[in-house]
C-alpha positions in Angstrom: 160.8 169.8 92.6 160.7 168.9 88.7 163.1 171.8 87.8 166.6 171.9 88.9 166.4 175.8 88.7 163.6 176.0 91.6 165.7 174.6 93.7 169.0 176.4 93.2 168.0 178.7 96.5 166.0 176.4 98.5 162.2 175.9 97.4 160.5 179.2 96.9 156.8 178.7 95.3 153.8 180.9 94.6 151.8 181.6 98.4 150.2 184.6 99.2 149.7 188.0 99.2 151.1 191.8 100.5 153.4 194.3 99.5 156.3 194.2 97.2 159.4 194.9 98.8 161.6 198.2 97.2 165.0 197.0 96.1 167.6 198.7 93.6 170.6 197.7 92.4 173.5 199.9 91.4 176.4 199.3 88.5 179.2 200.7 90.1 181.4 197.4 89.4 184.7 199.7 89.7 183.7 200.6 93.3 182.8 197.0 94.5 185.8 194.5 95.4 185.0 190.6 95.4 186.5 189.2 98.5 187.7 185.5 98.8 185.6 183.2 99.9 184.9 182.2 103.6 186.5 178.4 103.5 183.7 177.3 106.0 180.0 177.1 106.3 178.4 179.6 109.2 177.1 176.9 111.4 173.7 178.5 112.5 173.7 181.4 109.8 169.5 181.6 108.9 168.0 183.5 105.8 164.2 184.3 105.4 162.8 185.3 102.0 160.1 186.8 100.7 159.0 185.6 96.8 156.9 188.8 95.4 154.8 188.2 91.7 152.8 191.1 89.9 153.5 193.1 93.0 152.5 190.1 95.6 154.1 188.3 98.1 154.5 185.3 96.8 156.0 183.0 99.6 158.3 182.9 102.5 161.3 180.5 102.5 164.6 180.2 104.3 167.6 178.7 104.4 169.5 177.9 107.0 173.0 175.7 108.2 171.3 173.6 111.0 174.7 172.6 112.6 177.3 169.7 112.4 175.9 166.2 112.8 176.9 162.8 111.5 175.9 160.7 108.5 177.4 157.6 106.9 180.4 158.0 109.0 181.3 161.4 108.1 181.2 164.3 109.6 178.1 166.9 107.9 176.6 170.2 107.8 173.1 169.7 108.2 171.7 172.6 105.8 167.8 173.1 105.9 165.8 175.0 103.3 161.8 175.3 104.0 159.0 176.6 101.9 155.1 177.5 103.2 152.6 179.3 101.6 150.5 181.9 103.4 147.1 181.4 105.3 145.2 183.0 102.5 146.8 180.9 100.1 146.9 178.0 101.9 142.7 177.9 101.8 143.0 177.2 97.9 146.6 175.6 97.6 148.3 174.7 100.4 152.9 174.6 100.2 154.4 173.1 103.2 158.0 171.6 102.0 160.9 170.9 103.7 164.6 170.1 102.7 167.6 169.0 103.5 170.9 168.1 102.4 174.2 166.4 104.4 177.2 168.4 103.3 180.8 166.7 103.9 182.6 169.3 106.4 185.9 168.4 104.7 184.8 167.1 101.4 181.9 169.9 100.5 179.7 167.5 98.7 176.3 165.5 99.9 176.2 162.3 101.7 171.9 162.7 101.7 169.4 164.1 100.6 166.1 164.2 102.1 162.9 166.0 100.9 159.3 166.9 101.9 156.5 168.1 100.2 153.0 169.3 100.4 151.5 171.0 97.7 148.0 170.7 96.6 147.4 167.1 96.4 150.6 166.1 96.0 152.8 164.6 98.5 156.3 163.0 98.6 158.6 161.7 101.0 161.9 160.5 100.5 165.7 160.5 100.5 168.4 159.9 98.2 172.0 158.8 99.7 175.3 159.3 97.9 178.2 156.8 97.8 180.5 159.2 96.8 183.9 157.1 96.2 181.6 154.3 94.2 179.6 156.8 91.9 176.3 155.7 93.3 173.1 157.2 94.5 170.4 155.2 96.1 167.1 156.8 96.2 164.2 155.6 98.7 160.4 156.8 99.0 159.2 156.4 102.5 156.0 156.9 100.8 156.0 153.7 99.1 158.9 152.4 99.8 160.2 152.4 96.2 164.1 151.9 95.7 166.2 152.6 92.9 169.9 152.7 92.3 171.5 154.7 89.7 175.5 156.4 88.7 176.7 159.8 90.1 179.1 161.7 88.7 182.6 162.8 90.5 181.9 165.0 93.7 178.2 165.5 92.7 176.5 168.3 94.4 172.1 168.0 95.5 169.8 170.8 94.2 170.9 172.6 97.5 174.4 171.7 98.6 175.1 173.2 95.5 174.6 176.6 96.6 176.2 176.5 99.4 179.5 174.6 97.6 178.8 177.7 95.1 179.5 180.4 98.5 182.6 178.7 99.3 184.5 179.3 95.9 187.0 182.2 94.8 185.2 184.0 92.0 186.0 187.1 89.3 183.6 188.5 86.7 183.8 187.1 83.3 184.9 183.6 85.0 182.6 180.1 86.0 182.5 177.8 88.6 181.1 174.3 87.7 179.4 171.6 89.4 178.3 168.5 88.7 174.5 168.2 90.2 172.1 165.4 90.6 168.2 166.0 91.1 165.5 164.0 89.8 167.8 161.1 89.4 169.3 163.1 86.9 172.5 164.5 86.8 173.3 167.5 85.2 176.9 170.3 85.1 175.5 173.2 86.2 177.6 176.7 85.4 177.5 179.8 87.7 178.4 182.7 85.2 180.0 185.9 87.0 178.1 188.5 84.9 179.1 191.6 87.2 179.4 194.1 90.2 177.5 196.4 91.8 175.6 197.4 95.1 172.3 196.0 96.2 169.8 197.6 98.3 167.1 196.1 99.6 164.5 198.6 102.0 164.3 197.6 105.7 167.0 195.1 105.7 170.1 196.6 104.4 172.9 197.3 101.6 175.6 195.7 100.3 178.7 195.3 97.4 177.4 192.3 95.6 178.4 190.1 92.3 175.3 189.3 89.9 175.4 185.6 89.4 173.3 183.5 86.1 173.0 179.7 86.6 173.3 177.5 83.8 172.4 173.8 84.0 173.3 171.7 81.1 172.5 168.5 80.3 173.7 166.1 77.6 175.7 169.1 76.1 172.6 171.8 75.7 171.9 174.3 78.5 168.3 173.2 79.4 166.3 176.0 81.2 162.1 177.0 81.0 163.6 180.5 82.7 165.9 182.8 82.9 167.6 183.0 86.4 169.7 185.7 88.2 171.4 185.9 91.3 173.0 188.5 93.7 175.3 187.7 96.5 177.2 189.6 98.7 181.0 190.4 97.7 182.0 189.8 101.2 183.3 186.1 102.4 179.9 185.2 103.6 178.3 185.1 100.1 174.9 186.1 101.4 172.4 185.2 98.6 170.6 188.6 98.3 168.1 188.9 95.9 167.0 186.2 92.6 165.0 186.8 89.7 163.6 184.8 87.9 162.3 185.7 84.4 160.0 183.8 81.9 158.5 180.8 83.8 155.3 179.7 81.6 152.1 181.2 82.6 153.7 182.9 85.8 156.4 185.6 84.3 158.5 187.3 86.4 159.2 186.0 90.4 161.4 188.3 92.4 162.6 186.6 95.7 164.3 188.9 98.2 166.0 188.9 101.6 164.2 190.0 104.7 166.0 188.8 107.8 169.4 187.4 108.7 170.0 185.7 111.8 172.1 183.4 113.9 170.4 180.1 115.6 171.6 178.7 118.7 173.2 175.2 116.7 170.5 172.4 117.1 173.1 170.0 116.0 176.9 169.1 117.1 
């Protein structure tokens, strides 16, 4: 991905066809309570996701925290965020992408980051490790087997880990949490505004108390968006990402991107 904002939830891209999924939302904020934050990642939580525009489905993704693994001598959650388009859409523009990052357990930022894509003609392959304590990233295309090296920022978070670093943090309405995030070998402090409360349901999967979320990246002192983004989690300690909207992306509008299933995986990794 080109944007940092497509990848704030994992990858979710345009892919198919079907019925839009009935939501609402409901701004009771004096009835919903923020809890803290769990302090750990749910080692094999799983989300799917349905992306819906002009009334389509638009995509399935999910995102999911593989299990505990090792990389660069540290102890990691492996978390894993995929991306396919549907048979129909596949015919004319095939999305198969695949990413990961490697999450310090105790340190909750990225050792690695690894990505995979197929979409249309384009393909890429590579991987992008973080040397944390020296302030250095070194990126490597498997593809063709270009290198470069460049400077991190303190405790820089991937287009991913982010999130997840985001679900672990006490939060209040009015208040941000910042993060300093690299993607494109660019590294940018992205903002999590806490615009307000309120109750989310979403048809066939379930209700909750939830906190509305906008992410902000800035870079070189301007906030630099092509769309406006907005988030709901869940007010519990899990922070379960619940529903994103994302409004003014040329040529394309509005893309809605909603839950559909939660489950638990039998950990591939330990």
């Amino acid at each position: 991905m080109k944007k940092i904002m497509a990848v704030i939830m994992g990858v979710f891209l345009i892919a198919g066809c079907g019925i839009a999924t009935q939501y609402r939302i409901a701004n009771l904020p004096e009835e919903v309570s923020i809890e803290a934050a769990a302090k750990k990642l749910d080692i094999g939580e799983k989300f799917t996701y349905k992306a819906e525009w002009l009334g389509m489905d638009v995509g399935i993704a999910t995102l999911s925290v593989q299990g505990i693994t090792e990389r660069n001598g540290r102890k990691v959650y492996h978390i894993l965020a995929t991306a396919e388009s549907t048979p129909v859409i596949s015919k004319l523009y095939k999305v198969e992408d695949k990413i990961s990052s490697y999450m310090d357990v105790e340190r909750l930022y990225p050792v690695r980051f690894e990505k995979q894509q197929r979409e249309g003609g384009y393909r890429s392959d590579e991987y992008t490790d973080f040397d944390q304590a020296k302030g250095k990233a070194y990126y490597f295309s498997r593809r063709n087997h270009s290198k470069k090296e460049y400077e991190i920022p303190e405790k820089v978070q991937d287009p991913l880990s982010c999130m997840y670093y985001f679900r672990l943090q006490d939060v209040a309405v009015g208040e941000s949490v910042f993060a300093n995030v690299n993607t494109d070998e660019k590294n940018y402090l992205l903002e999590a505004k806490i615009l307000k409360k309120g109750f989310v349901k979403i048809q066939g999967v379930g209700e909750w108390e939830a906190f509305m979320v906008e992410p902000l990246p800035w870079f070189q002192g301007k906030v630099t968006r092509k769309a406006k983004v907005t988030m709901w989690l869940s007010a519990d300690k899990k922070r379960i990402p619940l529903l994103l909207v994302t409004k003014g992306i040329p040529f394309v509008g509005t893309v809605t991107i909603t839950l559909q299933k939660i489950e638990h995986l039998d950990t591939v990794e330990e």
